[in-house]
Each structure stands twice: as structure tokens, then as C-alpha cells.
N, C-alpha and C positions, 0 to 999 in steps of 0.2 A: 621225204615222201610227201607228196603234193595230193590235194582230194581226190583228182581222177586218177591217178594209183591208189588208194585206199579202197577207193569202190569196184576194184577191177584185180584185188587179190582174196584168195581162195582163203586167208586165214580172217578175213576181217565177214565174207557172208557165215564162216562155219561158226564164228562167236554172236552173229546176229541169229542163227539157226537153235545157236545153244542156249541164249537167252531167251528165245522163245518160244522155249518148249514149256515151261512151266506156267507161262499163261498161255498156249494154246489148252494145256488141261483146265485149267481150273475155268478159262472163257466159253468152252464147249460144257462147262459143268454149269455153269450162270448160262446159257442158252437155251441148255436143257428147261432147266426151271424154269425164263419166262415164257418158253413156247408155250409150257402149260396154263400163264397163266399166274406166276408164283414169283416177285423181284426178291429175291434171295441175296439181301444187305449184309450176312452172315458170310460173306466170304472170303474179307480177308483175317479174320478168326480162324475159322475152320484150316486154311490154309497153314496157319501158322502152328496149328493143332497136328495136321500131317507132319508139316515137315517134323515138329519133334517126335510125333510118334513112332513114325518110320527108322528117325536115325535112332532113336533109345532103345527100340525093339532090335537093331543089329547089333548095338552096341553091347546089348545082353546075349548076343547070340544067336539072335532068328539069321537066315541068310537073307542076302538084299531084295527078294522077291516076296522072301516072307513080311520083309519091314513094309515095302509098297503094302502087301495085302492088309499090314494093321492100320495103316496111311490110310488108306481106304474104309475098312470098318471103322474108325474112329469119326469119320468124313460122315459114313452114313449115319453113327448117331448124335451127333448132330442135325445133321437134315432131318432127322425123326422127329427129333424136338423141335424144330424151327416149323416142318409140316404139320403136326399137330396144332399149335398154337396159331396160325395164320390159316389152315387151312378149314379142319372143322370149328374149331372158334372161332374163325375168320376176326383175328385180333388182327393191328397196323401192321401191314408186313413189312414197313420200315423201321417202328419201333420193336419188333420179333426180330429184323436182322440186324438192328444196329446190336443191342442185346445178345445176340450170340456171338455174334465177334468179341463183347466185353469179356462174355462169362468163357468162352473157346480162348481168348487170349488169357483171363485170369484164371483159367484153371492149368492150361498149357506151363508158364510160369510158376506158380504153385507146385506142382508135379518137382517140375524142376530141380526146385530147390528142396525138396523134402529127398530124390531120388542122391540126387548130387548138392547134399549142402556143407562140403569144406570144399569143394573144387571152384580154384578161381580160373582157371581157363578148361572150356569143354574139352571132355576128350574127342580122340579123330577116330572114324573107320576106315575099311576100305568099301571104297562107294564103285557104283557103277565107272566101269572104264570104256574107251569107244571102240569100237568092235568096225573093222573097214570091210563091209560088205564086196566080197569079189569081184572083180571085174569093173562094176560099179563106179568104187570108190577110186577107181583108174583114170577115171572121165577128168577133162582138166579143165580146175576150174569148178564147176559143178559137186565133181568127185569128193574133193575133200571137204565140200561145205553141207555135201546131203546125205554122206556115204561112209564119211570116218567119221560118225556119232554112236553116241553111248545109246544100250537098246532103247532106255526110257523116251530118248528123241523119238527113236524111233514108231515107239508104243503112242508115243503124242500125236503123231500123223496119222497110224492106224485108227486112231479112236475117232478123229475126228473125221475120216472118211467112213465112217461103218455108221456113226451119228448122223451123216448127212444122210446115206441109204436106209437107213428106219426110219429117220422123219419126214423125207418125200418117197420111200419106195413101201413103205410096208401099212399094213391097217393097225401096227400101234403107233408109229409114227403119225398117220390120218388121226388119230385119238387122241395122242398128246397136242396135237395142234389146234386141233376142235376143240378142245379143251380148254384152251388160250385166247382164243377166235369167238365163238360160240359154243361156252357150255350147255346150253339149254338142248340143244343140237343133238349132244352127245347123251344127256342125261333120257331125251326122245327115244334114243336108240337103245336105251336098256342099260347105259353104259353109266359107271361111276365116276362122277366127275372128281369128286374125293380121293377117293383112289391112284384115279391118274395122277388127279397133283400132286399128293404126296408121294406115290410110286417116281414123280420126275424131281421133286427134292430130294429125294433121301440117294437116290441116283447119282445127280448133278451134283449133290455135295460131296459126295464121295471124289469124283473126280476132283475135285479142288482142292482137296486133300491130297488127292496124291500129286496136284500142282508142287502144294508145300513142298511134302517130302522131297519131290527131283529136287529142290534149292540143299536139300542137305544130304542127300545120296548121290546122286548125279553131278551139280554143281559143285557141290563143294566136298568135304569130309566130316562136317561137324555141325552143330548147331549153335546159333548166338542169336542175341535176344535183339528183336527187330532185324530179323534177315528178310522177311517178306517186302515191309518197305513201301508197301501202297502198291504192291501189284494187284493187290483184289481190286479197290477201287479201278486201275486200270483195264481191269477185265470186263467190269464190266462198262464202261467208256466204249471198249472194243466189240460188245457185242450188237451194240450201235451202231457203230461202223460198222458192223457186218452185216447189215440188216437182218439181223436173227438167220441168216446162213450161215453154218459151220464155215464152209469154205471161204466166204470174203473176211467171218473171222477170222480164221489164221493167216490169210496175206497180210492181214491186220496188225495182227501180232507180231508176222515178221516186219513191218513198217517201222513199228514202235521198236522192235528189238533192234533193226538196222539205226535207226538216231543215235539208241543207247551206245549200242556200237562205236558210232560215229565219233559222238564228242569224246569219247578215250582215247581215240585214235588225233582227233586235232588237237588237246590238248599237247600233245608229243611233236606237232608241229612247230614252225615257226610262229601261227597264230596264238598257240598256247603261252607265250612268252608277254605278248602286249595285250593279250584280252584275259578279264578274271575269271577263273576256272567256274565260279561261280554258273556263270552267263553258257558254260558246255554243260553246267547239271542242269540248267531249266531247260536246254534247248530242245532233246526229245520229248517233254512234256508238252512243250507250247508247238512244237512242230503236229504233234498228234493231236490237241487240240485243233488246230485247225484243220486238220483232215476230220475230223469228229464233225468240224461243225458244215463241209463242204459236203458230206457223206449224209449225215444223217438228214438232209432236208428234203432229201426223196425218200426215207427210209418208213416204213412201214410198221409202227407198231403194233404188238399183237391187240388185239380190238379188247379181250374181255382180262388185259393185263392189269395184274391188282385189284380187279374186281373180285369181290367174296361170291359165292355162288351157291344158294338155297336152294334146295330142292322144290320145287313146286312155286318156286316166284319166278318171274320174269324180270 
């Protein structure tokens, strides 16, 4: 199979589709936050925090919706903590989010081993399966790469299209943006600037959380230590590249998942044979790097991002 068949069959977009469901959540959850105003470093932690919550929570018995929902509260306390600390304290919101990724990673592990300490391989569930939406998932081509996915793809699209119409269609969307933009603006108008921002962390972390989780409900059946893998860091690379829109994030994300994609797939070529495999792991990294660095030169950061914001100062 030669590259222009690779890019032109139905099983190689629905594994780009599937890889990039979990950072379209967790990069629409880093979005959230700096629209307000809040660079939320705490993300590939928290991530790592869902995915095991979600799968331990099923694996004791919640159903898979229930595990998403603990994925999610555990997501948002976290962003509790990290909004607190960065936002009324207005401590380094790089040293607040490197910081929770340690203590989200060493408490996540921790758990772990105290929950399951003689088990030397995780156990499995049964994780979300793909569900082929009607008629839909008939289209060729298309069909099987948008249409025979598991709901949580699904749920990754919806979110990020319902995030893009609150933040340009609605007046708390105008508020978390103001907020990010010019808080002084919003604080004129009555509004709590505190509030917002911690209302868009403790939010946006949640989603990020339930990034995790799809890696161990959705993707896979189980959890193992380092499955995330540097996709937080990627996310947020990606929300760069989107310029703080939902929507150019997730073509984003499918960019970066179609590489991922990619070099699996030529490894199993002929080129896999005389080039070191090594040189197909870096290749989506450096490939999206350079779309980063071609993208983000017109990109718009938000103006009052990482800025602490006092009430009655300017």
C-alpha cells in the first residue's frame, strides 16, 4: 500500500478521527481557560487524573457514563485548586500549573497502588464500543471515518461546537472573552472578573479530564502508567494553532492525529524497512511544529492572558 492509498482509505481518517478525540476535549478545555484569561499548565495531570478515574470508577461498577461523570468531577477539582491559587492569589499560573500536573500525576499513581497493590497487570473493562449512526455511517468513505465512532467521538464534536456558540453567540461567552481581553471592561460592568475565571478553569479542567478518561474507556480497556504521553502539552501547542477558536482547534487536532496516523501506517511500508522507526515517532511532532509555527504568526493572543487582575487597578 503506497501513501496516496493510505490517505484515501476509510480505516486510516476513522483512526485519525479516533486519536483525536481526546485532545479535541481536553484542547477545547485549555481554550476555555485562556479565553478567560487563565494558561492552565495543569493539563497533562489532570488528564492523567481522568483517565484513571473514569476507568477505576467502572471497574468498581459505576456504568461508563457514570465513569465520564467521575472523569469530570475529579477534572473539576482540580481546576478548583489551580483557580484558586492563580486566580484570587494571583500566584505564577505556570508554577500553579506545572504544580498540579505533579501533584494530579502523584496523587493519580498513589491511588493506584494503594487501590490495586499486588496487581501486576491493570485489569480491563468494557469500554465504550462504536455505535454506526444510520444511514450516515453508509456514506463512502466519509461514513466509516465520522459515523462508526464510539459516542465519546461523538460527544467531542458536540462539545466543541456548543463551546464555539457560547463564546461568540451568547453574553457569557462575551464575558469569558472580556475577561481574557479586557477585564477592567467587565469588572465596569458589574461583572466578576474572579469568578469568570475561575467558573472557566474549574470548567475547562473538567473537560480535560474527560480527555483522559476516553484514552481508557473509549481507546483502550484499561489503564497504564504514562498513557497520556504528552498529549496535554500538545493541546495546548494546538490551541495556538487554532487561534483560540474551537473550530480551527479541532481541524488542528485532526492534523496532528492524521501524522499520528500516518507514520503507523508507513512504517508497514516499504519505507519502514530502510528508515529507523525512530524518525516515524518524531515525524507528527515536527510535522505539527511546523504548522504551529506557520499558523500561529497571524494568531491573536488574548490581550489580558496571564495577566492577574485587581479590582480597582488598571
Amino acid at each position: 500500500m503506497d501513501l496516496f492509498d493510505i490517505l484515501l482509505s476509510a480505516s486510516f481518517w476513522a483512526a485519525a478521527i479516533r486519536i483525536a478525540s481526546p485532545l479535541i476535549f481536553a484542547t477545547i478545555g485549555e481554550l476555555i481557560c485562556e479565553r478567560a484569561g487563565v494558561l492552565n499548565l495543569g493539563i497533562e495531570g489532570i488528564m492523567v487524573a481522568g483517565a484513571f478515574a473514569g476507568w477505576i470508577s467502572v471497574w468498581a461498577g459505576l456504568p461508563l457514563w457514570g465513569g465520564v461523570a467521575v472523569a469530570l468531577l475529579v477534572g473539576m477539582a482540580f481546576g478548583a485548586l489551580h483557580s484558586v491559587l492563580s486566580v484570587p492569589f494571583g500566584l505564577s499560573q505556570h508554577v500553579v500549573g506545572v504544580g498540579i500536573t505533579l501533584l494530579a500525576t502523584s496523587v493519580t499513581f498513589y491511588t493506584y497502588r494503594v487501590v490495586l497493590p499486588e496487581v501486576s497487570s491493570p485489569p480491563k473493562i468494557q469500554a465504550f464500543q462504536p455505535y454506526e449512526i444510520p444511514l450516515l455511517s453508509d456514506i463512502p468513505l466519509l461514513g466509516p471515518a465520522l459515523f462508526s465512532q464510539t459516542p465519546l467521538t461523538y460527544a467531542a464534536f458536540v462539545l466543541a461546537l456548543i463551546t464555539g456558540l457560547v463564546l461568540f453567540r451568547t453574553p457569557l461567552g462575551l464575558a469569558v472573552r472580556a475577561a481574557g481581553e479586557n477585564p477592567s471592561a467587565v469588572a465596569a460592568q458589574g461583572l466578576s472578573v474572579t469568578a469568570i475565571r475561575m467558573g472557566a478553569v474549574i470548567v475547562g479542567s473538567g473537560f480535560m479530564a474527560v480527555g483522559g478518561a476516553f484514552l481508557t474507556m473509549s481507546a483502550f480497556d484499561s489503564f497504564f502508567f504514562d498513557m497520556v504521553g504528552g498529549r496535554g502539552w500538545i493541546c495546548i501547542a494546538l490551541v495556538v494553532f487554532g487561534a483560540w477558536r474551537p473550530g480551527k482547534a479541532v481541524l488542528g487536532a485532526i492534523l496532528f492525529a492524521a501524522f499520528d496516523a500516518l507514520q503507523i501506517r508507513v512504517q508497514q511500508t516499504s519505507l519502514g524497512t530502510v528508515i529507523p522507526y525512530q524518525i516515524f515517532l518524531m515525524m507528527p511532532y515536527v510535522l505539527s511544529i511546523l504548522a504551529l509555527v506557520l499558523m500561529s504568526r497571524s494568531a491573536q493572543v488574548p490581550a489580558a492572558l496571564m495577566v492577574p487582575f485587581n479590582k480597582g487597578t488598571r
